[in-house]
C-alpha positions as CSV (number, residue, x, y, z in Angstrom):
1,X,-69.6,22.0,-43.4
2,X,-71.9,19.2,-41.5
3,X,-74.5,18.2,-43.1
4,X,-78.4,18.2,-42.7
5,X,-79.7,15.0,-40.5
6,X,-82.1,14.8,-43.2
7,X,-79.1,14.8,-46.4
8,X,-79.6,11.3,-47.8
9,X,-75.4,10.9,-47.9
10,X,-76.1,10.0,-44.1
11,X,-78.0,7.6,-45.0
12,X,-76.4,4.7,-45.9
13,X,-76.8,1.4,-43.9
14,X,-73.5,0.8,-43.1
15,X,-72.2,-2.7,-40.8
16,X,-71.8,-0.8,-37.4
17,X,-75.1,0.7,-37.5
18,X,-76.5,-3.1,-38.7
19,X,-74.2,-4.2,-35.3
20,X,-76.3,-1.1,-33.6
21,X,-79.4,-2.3,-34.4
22,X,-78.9,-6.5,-33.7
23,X,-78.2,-4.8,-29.9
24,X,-80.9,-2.9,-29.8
25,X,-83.7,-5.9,-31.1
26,X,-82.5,-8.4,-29.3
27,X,-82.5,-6.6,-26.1
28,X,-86.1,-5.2,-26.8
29,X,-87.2,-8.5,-27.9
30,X,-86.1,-9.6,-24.0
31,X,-87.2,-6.7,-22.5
32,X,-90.8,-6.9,-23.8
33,X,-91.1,-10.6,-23.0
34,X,-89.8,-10.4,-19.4
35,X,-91.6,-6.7,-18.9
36,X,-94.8,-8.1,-20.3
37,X,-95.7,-11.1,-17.6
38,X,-95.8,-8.5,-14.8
39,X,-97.3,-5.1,-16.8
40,X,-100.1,-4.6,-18.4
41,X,-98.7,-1.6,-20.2
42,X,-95.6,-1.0,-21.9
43,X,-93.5,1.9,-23.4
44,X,-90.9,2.4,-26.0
45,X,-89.1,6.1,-26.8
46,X,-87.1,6.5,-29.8
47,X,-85.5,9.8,-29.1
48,X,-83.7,10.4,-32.5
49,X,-86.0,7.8,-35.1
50,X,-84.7,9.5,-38.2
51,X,-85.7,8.2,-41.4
52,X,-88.3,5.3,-42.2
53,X,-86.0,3.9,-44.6
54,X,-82.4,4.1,-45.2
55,X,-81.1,5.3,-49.1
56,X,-80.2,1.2,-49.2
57,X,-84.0,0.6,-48.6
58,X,-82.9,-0.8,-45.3
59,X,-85.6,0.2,-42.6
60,X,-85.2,2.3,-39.6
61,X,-85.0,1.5,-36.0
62,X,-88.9,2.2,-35.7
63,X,-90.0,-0.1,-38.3
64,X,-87.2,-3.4,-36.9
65,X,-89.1,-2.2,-33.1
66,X,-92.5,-2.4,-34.5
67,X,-91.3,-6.2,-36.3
68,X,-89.7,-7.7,-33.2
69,X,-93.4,-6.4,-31.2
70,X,-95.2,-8.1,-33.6
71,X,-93.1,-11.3,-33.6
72,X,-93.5,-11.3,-29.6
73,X,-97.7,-11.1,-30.0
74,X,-97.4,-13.9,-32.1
75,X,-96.0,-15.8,-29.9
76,X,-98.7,-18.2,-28.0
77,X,-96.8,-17.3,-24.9
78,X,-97.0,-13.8,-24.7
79,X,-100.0,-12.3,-22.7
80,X,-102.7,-11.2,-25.3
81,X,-104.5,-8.6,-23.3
82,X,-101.3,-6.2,-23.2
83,X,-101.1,-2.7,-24.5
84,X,-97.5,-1.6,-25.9
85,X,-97.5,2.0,-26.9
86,X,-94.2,3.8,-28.9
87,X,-93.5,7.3,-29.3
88,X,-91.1,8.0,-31.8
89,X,-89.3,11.3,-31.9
90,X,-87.7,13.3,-34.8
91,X,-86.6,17.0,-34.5
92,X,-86.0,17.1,-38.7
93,X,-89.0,17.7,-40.8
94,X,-87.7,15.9,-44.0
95,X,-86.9,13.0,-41.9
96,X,-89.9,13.2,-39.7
97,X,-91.9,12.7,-42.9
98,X,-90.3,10.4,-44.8
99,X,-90.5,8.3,-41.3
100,X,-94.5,9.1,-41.0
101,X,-95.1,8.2,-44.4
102,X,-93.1,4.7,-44.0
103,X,-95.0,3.9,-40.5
104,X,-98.6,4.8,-42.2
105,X,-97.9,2.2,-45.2
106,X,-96.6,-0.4,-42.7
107,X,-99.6,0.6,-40.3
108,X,-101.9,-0.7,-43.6
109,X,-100.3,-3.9,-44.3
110,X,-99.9,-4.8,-41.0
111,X,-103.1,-3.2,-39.2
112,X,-104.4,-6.7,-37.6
113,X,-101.3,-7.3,-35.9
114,X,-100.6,-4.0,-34.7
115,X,-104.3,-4.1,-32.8
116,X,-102.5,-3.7,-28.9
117,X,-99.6,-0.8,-30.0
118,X,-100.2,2.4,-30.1
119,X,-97.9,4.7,-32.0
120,X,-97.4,8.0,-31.7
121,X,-95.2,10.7,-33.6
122,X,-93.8,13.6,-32.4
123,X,-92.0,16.5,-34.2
124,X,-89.8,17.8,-32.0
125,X,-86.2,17.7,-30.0
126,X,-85.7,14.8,-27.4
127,X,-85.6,16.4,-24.8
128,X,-88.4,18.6,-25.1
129,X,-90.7,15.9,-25.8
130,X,-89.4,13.7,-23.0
131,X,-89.2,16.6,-20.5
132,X,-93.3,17.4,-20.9
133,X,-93.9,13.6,-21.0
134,X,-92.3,13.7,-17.6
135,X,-93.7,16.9,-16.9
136,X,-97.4,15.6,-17.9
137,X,-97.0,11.8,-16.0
138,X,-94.3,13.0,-13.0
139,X,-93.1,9.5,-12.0
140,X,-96.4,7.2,-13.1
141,X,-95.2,6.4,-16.0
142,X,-95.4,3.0,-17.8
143,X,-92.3,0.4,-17.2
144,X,-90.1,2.2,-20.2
145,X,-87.4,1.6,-23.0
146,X,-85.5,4.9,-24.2
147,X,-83.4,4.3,-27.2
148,X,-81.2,7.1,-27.5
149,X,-78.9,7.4,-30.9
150,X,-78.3,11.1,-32.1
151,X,-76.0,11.6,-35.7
152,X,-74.3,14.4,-33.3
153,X,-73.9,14.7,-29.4
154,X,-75.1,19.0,-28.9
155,X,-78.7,16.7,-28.9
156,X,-78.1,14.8,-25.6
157,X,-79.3,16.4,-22.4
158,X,-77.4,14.6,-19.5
159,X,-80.3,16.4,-17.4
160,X,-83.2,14.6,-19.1
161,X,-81.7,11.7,-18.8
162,X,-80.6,12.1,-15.6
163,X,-84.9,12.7,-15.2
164,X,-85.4,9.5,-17.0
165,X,-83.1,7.5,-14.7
166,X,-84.6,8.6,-11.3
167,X,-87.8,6.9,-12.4
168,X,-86.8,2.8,-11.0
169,X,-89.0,1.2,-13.8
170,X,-87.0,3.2,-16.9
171,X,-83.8,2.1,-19.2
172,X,-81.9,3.7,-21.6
173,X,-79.9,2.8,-24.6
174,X,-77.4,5.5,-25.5
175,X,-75.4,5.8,-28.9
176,X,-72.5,7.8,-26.9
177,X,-70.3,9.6,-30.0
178,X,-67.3,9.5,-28.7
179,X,-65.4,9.9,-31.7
180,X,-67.3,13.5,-32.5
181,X,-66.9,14.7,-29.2
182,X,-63.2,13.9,-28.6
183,X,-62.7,15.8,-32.3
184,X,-64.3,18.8,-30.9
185,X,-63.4,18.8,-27.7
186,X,-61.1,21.3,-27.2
187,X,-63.1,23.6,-29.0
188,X,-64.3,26.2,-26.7
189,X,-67.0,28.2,-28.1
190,X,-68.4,24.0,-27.5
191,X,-68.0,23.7,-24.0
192,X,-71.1,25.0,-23.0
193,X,-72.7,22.0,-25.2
194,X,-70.0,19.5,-23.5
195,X,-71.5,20.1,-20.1
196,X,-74.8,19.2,-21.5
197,X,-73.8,16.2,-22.9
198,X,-72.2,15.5,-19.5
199,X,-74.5,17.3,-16.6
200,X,-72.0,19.0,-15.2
201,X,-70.3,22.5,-15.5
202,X,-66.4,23.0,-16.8
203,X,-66.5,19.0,-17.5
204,X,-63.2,19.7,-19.9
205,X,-61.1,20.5,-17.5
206,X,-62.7,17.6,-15.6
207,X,-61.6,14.9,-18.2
208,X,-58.5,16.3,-18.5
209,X,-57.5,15.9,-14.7
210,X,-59.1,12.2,-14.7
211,X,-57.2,11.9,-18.3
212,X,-53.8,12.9,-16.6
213,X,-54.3,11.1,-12.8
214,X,-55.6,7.5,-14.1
215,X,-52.7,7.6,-16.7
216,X,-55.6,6.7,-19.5
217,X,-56.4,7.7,-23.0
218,X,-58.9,10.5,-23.6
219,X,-61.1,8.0,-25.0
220,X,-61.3,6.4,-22.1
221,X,-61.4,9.3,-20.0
222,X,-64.0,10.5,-22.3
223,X,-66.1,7.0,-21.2
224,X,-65.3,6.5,-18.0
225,X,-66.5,10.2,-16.7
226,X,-70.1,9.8,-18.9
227,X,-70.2,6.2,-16.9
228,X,-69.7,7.9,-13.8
229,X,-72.0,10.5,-14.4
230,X,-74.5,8.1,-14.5
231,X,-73.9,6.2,-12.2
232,X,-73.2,9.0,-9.4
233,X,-75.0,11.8,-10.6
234,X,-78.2,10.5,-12.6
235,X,-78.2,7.7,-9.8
236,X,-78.5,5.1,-12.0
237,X,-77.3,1.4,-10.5
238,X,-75.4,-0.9,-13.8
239,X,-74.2,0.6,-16.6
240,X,-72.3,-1.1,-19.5
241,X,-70.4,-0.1,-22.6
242,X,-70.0,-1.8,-26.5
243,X,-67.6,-0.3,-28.5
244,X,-68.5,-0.2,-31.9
245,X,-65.8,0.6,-34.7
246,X,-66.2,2.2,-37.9
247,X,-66.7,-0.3,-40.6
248,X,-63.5,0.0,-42.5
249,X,-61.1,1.1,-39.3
250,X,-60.2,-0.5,-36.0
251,X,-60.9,3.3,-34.3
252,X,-63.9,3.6,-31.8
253,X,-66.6,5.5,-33.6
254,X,-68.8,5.2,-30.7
255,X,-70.1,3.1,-27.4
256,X,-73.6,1.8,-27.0
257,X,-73.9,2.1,-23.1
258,X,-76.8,0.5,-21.5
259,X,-78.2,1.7,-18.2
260,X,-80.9,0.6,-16.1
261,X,-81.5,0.1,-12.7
262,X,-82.6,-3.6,-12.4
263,X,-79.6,-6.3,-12.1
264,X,-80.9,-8.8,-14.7
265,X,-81.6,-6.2,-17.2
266,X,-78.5,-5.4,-16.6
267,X,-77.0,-9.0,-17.0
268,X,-79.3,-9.9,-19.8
269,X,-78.0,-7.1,-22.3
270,X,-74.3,-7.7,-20.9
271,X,-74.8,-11.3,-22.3
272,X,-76.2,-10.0,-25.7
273,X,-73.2,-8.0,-26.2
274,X,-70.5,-10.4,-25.1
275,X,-72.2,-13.2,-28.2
276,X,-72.9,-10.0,-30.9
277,X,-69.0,-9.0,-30.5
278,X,-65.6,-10.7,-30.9
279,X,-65.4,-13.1,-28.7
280,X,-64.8,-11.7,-25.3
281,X,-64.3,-7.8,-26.3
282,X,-67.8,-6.8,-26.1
283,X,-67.0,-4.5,-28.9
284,X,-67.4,-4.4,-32.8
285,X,-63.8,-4.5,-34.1
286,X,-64.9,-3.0,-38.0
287,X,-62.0,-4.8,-39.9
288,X,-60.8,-6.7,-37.1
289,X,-63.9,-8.5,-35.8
290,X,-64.2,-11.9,-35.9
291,X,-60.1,-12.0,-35.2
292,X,-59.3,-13.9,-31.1
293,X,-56.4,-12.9,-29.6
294,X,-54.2,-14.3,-26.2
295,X,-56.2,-11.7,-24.2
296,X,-59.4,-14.0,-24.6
297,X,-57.7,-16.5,-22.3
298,X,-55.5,-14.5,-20.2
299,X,-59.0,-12.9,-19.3
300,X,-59.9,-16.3,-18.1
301,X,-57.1,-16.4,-15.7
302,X,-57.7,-13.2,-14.7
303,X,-61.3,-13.7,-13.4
304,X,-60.2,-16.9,-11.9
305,X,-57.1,-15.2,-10.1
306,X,-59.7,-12.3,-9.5
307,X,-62.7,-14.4,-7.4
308,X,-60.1,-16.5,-5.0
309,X,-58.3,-13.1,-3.8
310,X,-61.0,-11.2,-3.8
311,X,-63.7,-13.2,-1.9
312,X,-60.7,-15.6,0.2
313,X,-62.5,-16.2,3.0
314,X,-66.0,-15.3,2.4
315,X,-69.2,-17.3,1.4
316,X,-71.3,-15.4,-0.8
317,X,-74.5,-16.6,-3.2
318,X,-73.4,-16.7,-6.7
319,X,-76.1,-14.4,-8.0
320,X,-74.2,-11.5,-5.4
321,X,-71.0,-12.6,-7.2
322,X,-72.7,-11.0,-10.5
323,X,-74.1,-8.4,-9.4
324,X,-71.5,-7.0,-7.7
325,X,-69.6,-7.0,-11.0
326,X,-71.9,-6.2,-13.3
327,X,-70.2,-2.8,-14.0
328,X,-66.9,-3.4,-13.8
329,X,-65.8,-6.9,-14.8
330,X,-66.0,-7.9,-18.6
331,X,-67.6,-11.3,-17.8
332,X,-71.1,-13.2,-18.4
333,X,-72.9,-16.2,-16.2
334,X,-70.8,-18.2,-18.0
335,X,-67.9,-16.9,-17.2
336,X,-68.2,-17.0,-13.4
337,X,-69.4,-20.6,-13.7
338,X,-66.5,-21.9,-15.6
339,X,-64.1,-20.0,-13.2
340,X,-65.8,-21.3,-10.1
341,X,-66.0,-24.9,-11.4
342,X,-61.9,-24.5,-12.2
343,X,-61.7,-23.0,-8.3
344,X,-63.5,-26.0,-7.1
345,X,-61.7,-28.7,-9.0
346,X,-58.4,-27.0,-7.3
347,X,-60.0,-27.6,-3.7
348,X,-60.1,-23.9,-3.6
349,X,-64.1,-23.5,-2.8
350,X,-67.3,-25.1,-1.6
351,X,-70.9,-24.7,-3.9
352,X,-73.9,-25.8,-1.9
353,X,-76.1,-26.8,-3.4
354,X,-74.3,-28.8,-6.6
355,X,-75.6,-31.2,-8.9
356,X,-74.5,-34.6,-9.5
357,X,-72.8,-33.3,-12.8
358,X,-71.4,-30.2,-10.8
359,X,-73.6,-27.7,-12.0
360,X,-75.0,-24.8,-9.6
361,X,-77.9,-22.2,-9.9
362,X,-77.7,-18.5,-8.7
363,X,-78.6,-19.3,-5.7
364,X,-76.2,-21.6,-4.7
365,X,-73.5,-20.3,-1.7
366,X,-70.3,-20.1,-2.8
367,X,-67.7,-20.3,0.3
368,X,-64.1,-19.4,-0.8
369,X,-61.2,-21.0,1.8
């Protein structure tokens, strides 16, 4: 039998959720810097907040957001007259308490610094809350962070974030579960919660025939169709997976897929994943991580081979060159650069404009012979 979201055996602070939450800061941390020079206001959801403090006596996601705000105002760079508001959702009672009870202490101690954020608590299911807050602001509300990590996946309305998505200035970071869902998903008296979790009716049947006509496993059937449904449903322009592993087996235990509709968001948490994971994976490998493997450099031939076939004969500004790949292709700024420096060492492209130490900025043309 499952147990409660609020049973303290969930509760432990295990490495992948400490690899969950590294993601999630450092991104925020970016986010609220580059976010704050043009808006005055600022929002962050966090859909499923759970607990205030882990049985470990490790905190929460709420309390490691409301530190990395704090450590932004602090810094002599960051505008002083901005508001940042967070609404912090919990459906669980014993959790929601334990949470308000943490926030009010850290509220006391740290009251001075906490002047510009508003925080607000709501008792409730995600997607009720975040359906009447898009209900009550329609599509004026503030630029927007949605942190999305459910223990389950029967929470997850592909709908509401599919609302979420149509507004331009909005992101979400989603703790996708595949492992639960691939365990239960051939279990029919769930499908009706499967086609939640993926905005679309009869979505089993769907996987399977994407399953059986890519050739693919059904964990990446699983991923690719949730990818696609944001992307061609919820409208949503980059998306971008991290696998993370369970702590003591190299099995997926879930992806943290980032989707926003800006490229440089986009770019910026792509970079963040590719240095918190083994080197090139963009994953946490649990037992295996830290460990390189030949596919870290035939990856670098790869892109190489992949940019002079693919743009022979065309001149293009790097910065296109990213963003045309940002969903597909498992490679950073630095990636592209070494690859197109190896290209043009070979005679195999022009960069104009290039430095006298051959480096480039995104806006340098790239013409491929």
């Amino acid at each position: 039998m499952a147990l409660d979201d609020s049973n303290i055996g969930k509760w432990h602070y295990k490495e992948h959720t400490l690899k969950k939450h590294d993601l999630l800061i450092k991104y925020f941390g970016s986010w609220l810097v580059i976010l704050a020079k043009y808006n005055k206001k600022l929002c962050y959801f966090d859909c499923f907040a759970g607990r205030g403090q882990y049985k470990d006596g490790e905190y929460g996601s709420p309390i490691k957001i409301l530190d990395t705000i704090r450590h932004r105002l602090r810094s002599s760079n960051f505008p002083k007259d901005r508001q940042i508001f967070c609404v912090f959702i919990e459906k669980d009672k014993d959790n929601f308490d334990n949470l308000s009870n943490i926030i009010e202490e850290y509220k006391k101690t740290h009251s001075k610094e906490l002047k510009n954020v508003n925080i607000y608590l709501k008792n409730g299911a995600f997607s009720d809350v975040a359906n009447k807050v898009l209900d009550d602001v329609k599509d004026n509300i503030i630029p927007s962070f949605f942190f999305i990590d459910p223990f389950g996946w029967k929470g997850i309305s592909f709908e509401t974030i599919r609302r979420i998505m149509q507004i331009k200035r909005c992101e979400v970071f989603i703790n996708f579960m595949l492992e639960q869902v691939n365990r239960f998903f051939e279990d029919k008296k769930l499908f009706q919660s499967l086609d939640n979790l993926f905005g679309v009716e009869k979505s089993a049947e769907k996987i399977l025939q994407l399953q059986e006509d890519l050739q693919i496993s059904r964990e990446d059937a699983l991923l690719k169709f949730y990818r696609d449904q944001l992307l061609e449903v919820a409208g949503v322009n980059y998306t971008f997976p991290f696998q993370v592993c369970s702590t003591n087996q190299e099995k997926s235990k879930y992806y943290l897929i980032h989707a926003t509709n800006h490229w440089r968001g986009a770019e910026v948490m792509k970079g963040i994943m590719y240095n918190e994971g083994t080197k090139g994976h963009f994953a946490y490998l649990g037992p295996a991580e830290g460990q390189m493997n030949l596919l870290d450099y035939s990856r670098e031939d790869d892109l190489v081979k992949f940019l002079e076939e693919h743009y022979c004969g065309k001149k293009i500004c790097f910065i296109d060159i990213i963003r045309e790949n940002l969903n597909d292709k498992p490679y950073i700024e630095k990636n592209y650069k070494k690859a197109l420096k190896e290209l043009l060492e070979n005679g195999k492209i022009k960069i104009d404009p290039i430095g006298p130490r051959g480096g480039f900025n995104l806006s340098a043309e790239i013409t491929f012979h």
